[in-house]
N, C-alpha and C positions, 0 to 999 in steps of 0.2 A: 797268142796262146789263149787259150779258153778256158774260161774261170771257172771252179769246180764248187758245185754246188749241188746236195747229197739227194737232190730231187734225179737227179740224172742218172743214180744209181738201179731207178725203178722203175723206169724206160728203156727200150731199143730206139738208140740212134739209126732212122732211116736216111741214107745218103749223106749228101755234104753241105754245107752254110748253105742258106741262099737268102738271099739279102742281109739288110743290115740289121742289129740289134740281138745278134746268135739264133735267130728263128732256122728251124729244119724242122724235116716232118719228127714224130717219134709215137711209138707204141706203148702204150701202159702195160708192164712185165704182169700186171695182176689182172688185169678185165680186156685185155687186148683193143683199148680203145685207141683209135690214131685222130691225130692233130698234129698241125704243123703250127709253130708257135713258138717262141719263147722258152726262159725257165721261168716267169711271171706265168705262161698259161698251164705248164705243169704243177705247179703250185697250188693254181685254183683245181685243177684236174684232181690233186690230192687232199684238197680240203674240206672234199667233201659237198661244197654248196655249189649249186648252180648259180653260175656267175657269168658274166660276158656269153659268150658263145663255147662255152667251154662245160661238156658235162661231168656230173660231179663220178669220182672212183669210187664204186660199192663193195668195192672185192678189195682194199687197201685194208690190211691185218693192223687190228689195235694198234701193238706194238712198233710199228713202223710208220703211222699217223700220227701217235703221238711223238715221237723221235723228229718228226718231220714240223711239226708244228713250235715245237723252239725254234725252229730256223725263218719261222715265220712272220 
C-alpha cells in the first residue's frame, strides 16, 4: 500500500509504479509541471528552490506552501 503523504494531494498521478522507491510520472495541479520521480522530488518541486533536476513551483498559493512546509 502507498504511504500518504499531503504533497500527493497537489499532483495528478500519471499511470502506475514503475520502478522502485514509489517513482511514477505526475503533474503539478498548479503550473502543470510533469516529472517522474518520487514524493522527495515533489517536495523539492514545492519548495520552491531549484534543486537536483527538479524545477522550482511558482504558481504554489502561500497558504498551501506553507502547510506543505511543516511536513518538510
Amino acid at each position: 500500500m502507498e504511504q500518504v503523504y499531503p504533497y500527493w494531494r497537489y499532483v495528478k498521478k500519471i499511470g502506475d509504479y514503475s520502478g522502485g522507491g514509489g517513482s511514477r510520472k505526475w503533474k503539478c495541479n498548479f503550473c502543470g509541471y510533469e516529472k517522474k520521480g518520487n514524493v522527495t522530488r515533489v517536495k523539492d518541486h514545492f519548495a520552491r528552490i531549484p534543486c537536483r533536476d527538479i524545477g522550482p513551483c511558482k504558481e504554489v498559493p502561500n497558504d498551501v506552501y506553507e502547510g506543505l512546509e511543516a511536513w518538510r
